[in-house]
Phi, psi and omega in degrees: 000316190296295168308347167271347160311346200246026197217050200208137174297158182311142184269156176299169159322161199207139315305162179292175206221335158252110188321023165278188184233130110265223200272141194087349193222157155192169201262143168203126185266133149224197202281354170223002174280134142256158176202110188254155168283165178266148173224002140208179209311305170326312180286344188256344190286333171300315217272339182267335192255024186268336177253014202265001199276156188303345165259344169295286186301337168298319161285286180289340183059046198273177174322148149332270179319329188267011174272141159260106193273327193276142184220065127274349175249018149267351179258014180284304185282318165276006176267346195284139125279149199312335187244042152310102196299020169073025202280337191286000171239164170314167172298301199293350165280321171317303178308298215299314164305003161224048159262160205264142174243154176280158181253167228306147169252346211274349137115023170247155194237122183236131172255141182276154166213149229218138188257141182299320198300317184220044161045033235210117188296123196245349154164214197192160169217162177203141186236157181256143197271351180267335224230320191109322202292136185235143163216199194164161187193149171241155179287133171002232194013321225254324200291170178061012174225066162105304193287352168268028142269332166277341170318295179307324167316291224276332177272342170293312171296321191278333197256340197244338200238357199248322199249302144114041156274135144256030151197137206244149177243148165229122169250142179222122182315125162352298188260010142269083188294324152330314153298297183292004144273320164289338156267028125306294214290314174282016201117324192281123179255158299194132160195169181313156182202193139249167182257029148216169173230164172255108147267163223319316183258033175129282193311132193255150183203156185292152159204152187259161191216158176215167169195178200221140177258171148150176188275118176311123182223028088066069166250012194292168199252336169332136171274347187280079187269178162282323190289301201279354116344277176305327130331251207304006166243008166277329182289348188260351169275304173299315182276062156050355195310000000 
């Protein structure tokens, strides 16, 4: 995962400063948040150590690979602001954290999220460009004030008005009350499911589901849509791809 983050050229400024989309990308605001697509390597490597610590992980299960397991270089990466010049590294580690990533072919859609108050990575969120299902985690510092209702809001703002999904999912363990009160609290109401899930690293566990309507209204200037997604893979399916 990591190497291929590394193989890309350097990026424009970074981060944006102003809440629009252009093209590849897109801005979105809540009230202590900012929330960007990642556009280079620094951003997608945060967005993994926001989640990686052993009370996170207890929830999300994710993949190996996608953990940052040391964890003197997850609290490296959360002491970072997002617009750090980077000077506390080698040269040659510097490129690699600002290098430009292409964006996801895999049809999931990721916001980096940046707390407004100290420039400081406070967590991510990701929606599936097929399903709707959004997940998401915040860093040690950030929890427990709130802030994964607006996250989840803001991943609500991103699937119906960015991506031009109408109807966003959600799953959760039972026994995380925490979570299932911050998707009530953003909106999300109690709907079908199945009742277990697999996650990433194996473990199958109960879950409960929720979702959210609303009119897909979709005027974003981003080219990374749900539609132009489903288009080009339709187009890697007709080449045999």
């Amino acid at each position: 995962m990591w190497q291929a983050l590394f193989r890309r050229s350097p990026a424009p400024l970074h981060p944006p400063v102003r809440g629009r989309c252009s093209e590849g990308r897109h801005v979105l605001r809540t009230e202590r948040l900012l929330l960007y697509t990642p556009l280079i390597a620094q951003d997608v490597i945060a967005c993994a150590a926001v989640g990686s610590d052993s009370e996170a992980q207890r929830w999300l299960g994710d993949r190996a690979d996608n953990v940052v397991h040391d964890a003197y270089s997850r609290e490296v990466f959360l002491s970072m602001r997002a617009d750090d010049d980077l000077s506390r590294f080698e040269t040659r580690d510097r490129l690699r954290l600002m290098r430009k990533i292409d964006k996801p072919s895999n049809g999931i859609a990721q916001l980096t999220a940046v707390h407004l108050a100290d420039g400081r990575y406070a967590g991510t969120t990701t929606v599936s460009l097929a399903s709707g299902e959004i997940g998401g985690a915040l860093a040690p510092g950030y929890r427990r004030q709130g802030l994964g209702v607006e996250l989840f809001r803001g991943a609500l703002q991103f699937g119906h008005r960015h991506l031009g999904l109408a109807v966003m999912r959600a799953g959760a363990e039972p026994t995380n009350r925490a979570s299932r009160q911050a998707l009530t609290t953003a909106g999300f109401t109690p709907a079908a499911g199945p009742p277990r899930f697999t996650l990433g690293d194996g473990r199958t566990i109960d879950a409960c589901w929720y979702q959210h309507q609303q009119k897909a209204t979709s005027h974003c200037r981003g080219e990374y849509s749900s539609s132009t997604w489903r288009r080009g893979l339709g187009k890697r399916r007709a080449d045999g791809a």
